[in-house]
C-alpha positions as CSV (number, residue, x, y, z in Angstrom):
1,X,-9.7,10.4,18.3
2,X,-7.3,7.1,19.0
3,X,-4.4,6.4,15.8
4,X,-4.2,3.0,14.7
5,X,-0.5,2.9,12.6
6,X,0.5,0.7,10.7
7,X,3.5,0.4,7.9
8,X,5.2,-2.1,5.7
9,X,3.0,-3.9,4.5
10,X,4.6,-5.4,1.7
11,X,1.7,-7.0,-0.3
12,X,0.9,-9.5,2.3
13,X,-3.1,-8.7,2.2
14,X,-4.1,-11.8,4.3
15,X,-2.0,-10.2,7.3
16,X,-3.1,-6.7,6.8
17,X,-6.7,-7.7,6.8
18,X,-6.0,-9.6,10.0
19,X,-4.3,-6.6,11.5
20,X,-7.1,-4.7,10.9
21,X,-9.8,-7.1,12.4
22,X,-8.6,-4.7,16.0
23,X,-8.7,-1.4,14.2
24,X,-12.2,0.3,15.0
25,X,-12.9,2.8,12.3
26,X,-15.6,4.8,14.7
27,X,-13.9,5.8,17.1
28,X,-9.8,5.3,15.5
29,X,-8.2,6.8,12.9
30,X,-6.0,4.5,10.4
31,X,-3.2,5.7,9.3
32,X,-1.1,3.8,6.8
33,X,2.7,5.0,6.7
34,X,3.7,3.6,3.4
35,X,5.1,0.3,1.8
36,X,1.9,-1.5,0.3
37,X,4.2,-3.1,-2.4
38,X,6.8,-4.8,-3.1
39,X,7.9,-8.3,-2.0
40,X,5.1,-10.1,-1.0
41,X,2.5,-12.4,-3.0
42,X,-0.6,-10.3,-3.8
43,X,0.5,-6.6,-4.1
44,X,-2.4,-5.6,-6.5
45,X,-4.9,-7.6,-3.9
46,X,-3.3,-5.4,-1.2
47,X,-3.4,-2.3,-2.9
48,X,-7.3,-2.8,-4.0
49,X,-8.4,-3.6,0.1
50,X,-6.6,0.0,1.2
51,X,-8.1,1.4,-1.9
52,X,-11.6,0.1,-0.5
53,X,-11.1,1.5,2.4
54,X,-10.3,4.8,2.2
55,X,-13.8,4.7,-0.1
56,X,-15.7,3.0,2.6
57,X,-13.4,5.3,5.2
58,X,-12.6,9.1,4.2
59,X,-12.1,10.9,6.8
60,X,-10.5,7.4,8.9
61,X,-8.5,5.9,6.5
62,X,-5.2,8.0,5.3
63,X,-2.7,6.0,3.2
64,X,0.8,7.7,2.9
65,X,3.5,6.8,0.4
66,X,6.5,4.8,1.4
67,X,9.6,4.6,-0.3
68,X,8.6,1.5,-2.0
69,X,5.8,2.9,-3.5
70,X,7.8,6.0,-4.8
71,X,10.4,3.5,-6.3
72,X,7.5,1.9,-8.3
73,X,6.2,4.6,-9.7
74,X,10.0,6.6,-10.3
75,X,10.4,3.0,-12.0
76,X,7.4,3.3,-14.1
77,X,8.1,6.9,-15.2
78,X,11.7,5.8,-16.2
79,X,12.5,5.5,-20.4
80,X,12.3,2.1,-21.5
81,X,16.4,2.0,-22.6
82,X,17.5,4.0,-19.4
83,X,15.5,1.6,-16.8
84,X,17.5,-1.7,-15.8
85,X,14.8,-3.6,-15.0
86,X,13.1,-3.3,-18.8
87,X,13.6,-6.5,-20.6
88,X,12.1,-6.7,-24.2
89,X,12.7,-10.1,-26.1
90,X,13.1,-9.8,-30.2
C-alpha cells in the first residue's frame, strides 16, 4: 500500500478536490493530517467532501485532527462569558 498525505487544508475545498484528482483510492491510502478549517472560504463545504469520503473510503481515507480543528471545538466547548470571541448584542 502507497500513502497519499496531505495537510492544511484550510477550507479551500476547490484545491483539495483538485489535489485529490492524483490520489488513487485502490491502490493508495489517504491520509489527512489535520487543518480542514479555519481561514479559507468554504470550511463547512470542505469538511462535508472529507466527510464523504471516508463514507465512500473506510479503510483508504483516515482524517486526523490538526490543531485547528482542536481550537474549534476547545472554542465551542468554552462558557459563553469566559470565551473572547462570544459576542451577544442586547
Amino acid at each position: 500500500m502507497h500513502y497519499f498525505i496531505i495537510g492544511d487544508v484550510h477550507g479551500c475545498v476547490h484545491t483539495f478536490e483538485k489535489i485529490l484528482e492524483s490520489w488513487n483510492p485502490n491502490t493508495q491510502k489517504l491520509i489527512q493530517v489535520g487543518d480542514l478549517v479555519d481561514r479559507g472560504n468554504f470550511i463547512v463545504e470542505t469538511v462535508a467532501y472529507a466527510k464523504d469520503l471516508q463514507s465512500k473510503y473506510p479503510d483508504n481515507a483516515i482524517f486526523l485532527m490538526g490543531n485547528h480543528e482542536d481550537e474549534v471545538i476547545n472554542l465551542l466547548n468554552i462558557d459563553e462569558f469566559e470565551n473572547p470571541f462570544y459576542y451577544k448584542s442586547d
